[in-house]
N, C-alpha and C positions, 0 to 999 in steps of 0.2 A: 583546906582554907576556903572560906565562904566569898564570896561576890564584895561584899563588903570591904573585908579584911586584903582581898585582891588589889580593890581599887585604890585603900590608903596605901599599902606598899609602893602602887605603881605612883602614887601623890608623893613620897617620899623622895623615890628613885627622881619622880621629873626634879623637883630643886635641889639634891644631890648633883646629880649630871650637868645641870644649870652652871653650879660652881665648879665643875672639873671642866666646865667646855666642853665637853660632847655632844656636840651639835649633833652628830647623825643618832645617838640613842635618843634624844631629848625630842626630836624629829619623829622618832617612830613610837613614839607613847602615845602621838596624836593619830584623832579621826582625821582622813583626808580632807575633811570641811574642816577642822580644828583649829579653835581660834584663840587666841591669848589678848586678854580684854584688858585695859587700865583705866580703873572707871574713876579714877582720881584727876582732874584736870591740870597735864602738865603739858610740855611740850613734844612729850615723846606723843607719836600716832596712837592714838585712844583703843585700836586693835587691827589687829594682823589676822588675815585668814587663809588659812590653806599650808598647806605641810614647806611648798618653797617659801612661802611671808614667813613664816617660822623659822624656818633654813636662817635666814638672810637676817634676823633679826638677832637669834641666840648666838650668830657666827658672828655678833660683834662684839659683843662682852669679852672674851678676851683679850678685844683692842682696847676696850672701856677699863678694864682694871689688868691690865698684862701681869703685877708684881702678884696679888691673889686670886685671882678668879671673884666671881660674883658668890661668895658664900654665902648660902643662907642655912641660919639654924633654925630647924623646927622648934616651935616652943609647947602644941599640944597639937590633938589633930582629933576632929569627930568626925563619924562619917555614919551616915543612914542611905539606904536605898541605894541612888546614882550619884550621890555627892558626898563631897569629902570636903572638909575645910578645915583648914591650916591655920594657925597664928604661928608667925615668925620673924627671926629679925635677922638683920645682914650683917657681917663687917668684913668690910674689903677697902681694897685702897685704890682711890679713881686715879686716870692715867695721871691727873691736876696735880696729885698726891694729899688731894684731900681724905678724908677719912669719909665713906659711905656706911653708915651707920642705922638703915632705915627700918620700923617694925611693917608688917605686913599681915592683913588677911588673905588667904587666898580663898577662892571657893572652887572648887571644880569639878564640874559635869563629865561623869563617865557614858559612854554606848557599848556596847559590845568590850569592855573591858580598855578601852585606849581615853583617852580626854577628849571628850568632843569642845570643850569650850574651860579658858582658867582665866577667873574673873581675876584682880588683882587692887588691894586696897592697899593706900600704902601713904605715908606722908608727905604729900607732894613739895611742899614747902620746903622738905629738906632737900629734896631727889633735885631739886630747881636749883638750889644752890652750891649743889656741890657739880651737877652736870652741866649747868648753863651760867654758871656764876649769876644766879637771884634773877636772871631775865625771865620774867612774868608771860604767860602765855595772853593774849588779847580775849 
């Protein structure tokens, strides 16, 4: 298996493990600088860097949807050189018992084979309303 084809598997594996909670695999997919970026304007922190910000962040999804996990289904995946990108969409059920329903890009930079950086597109509009009941970021 080529470089490539590597780094989409290991793209796969991180939002698989994403939705089972596996904090400590979803942890060691990353570069120790490895940063999870949301470049969508909402209220969550715009990005986490470093393998414990990561720790501390993916170790709360399971409180955030206890009944499913944070499911995300791949819907295609390209990937050239040190990047991978993803379109996908979620369905899990937030602790509110709203439905989280959200589609997503993701883009992310490989190094030496682990994600050095996972940018994150995603509809903020909804992600606001189901996690903050519609409270608008200033």
């Amino acid at each position: 298996m080529n470089e490539v084809e590597k780094n989409k598997q290991v793209a796969r594996s991180y939002l698989e493990l994403i939705g089972k909670g596996d904090v400590d695999a979803v942890v060691d997919l990353f570069t120790d600088d490895g940063a999870i970026i949301v470049e969508s304007k909402t209220m969550l922190p715009p990005e986490v860097r470093g393998k414990e910000a990561i720790r501390g962040l993916v170790a709360m999804l399971p409180q955030i949807f206890p009944e499913t996990g944070l499911r995300i289904i791949v819907d295609d995946v390209t990937a050239e050189e040190n990047r991978v990108a993803i379109r996908a969409h979620s369905d899990a059920k937030h602790v509110s018992g709203k439905m989280y329903q959200n589609r997503y890009h993701f883009l992310l930079y490989f190094r030496d084979g682990k994600i050095s950086s996972s940018h994150e597109y995603l509809d903020s509009l909804h992600l606001t309303d189901v996690f903050f009941d519609g409270a608008r970021p200033e």
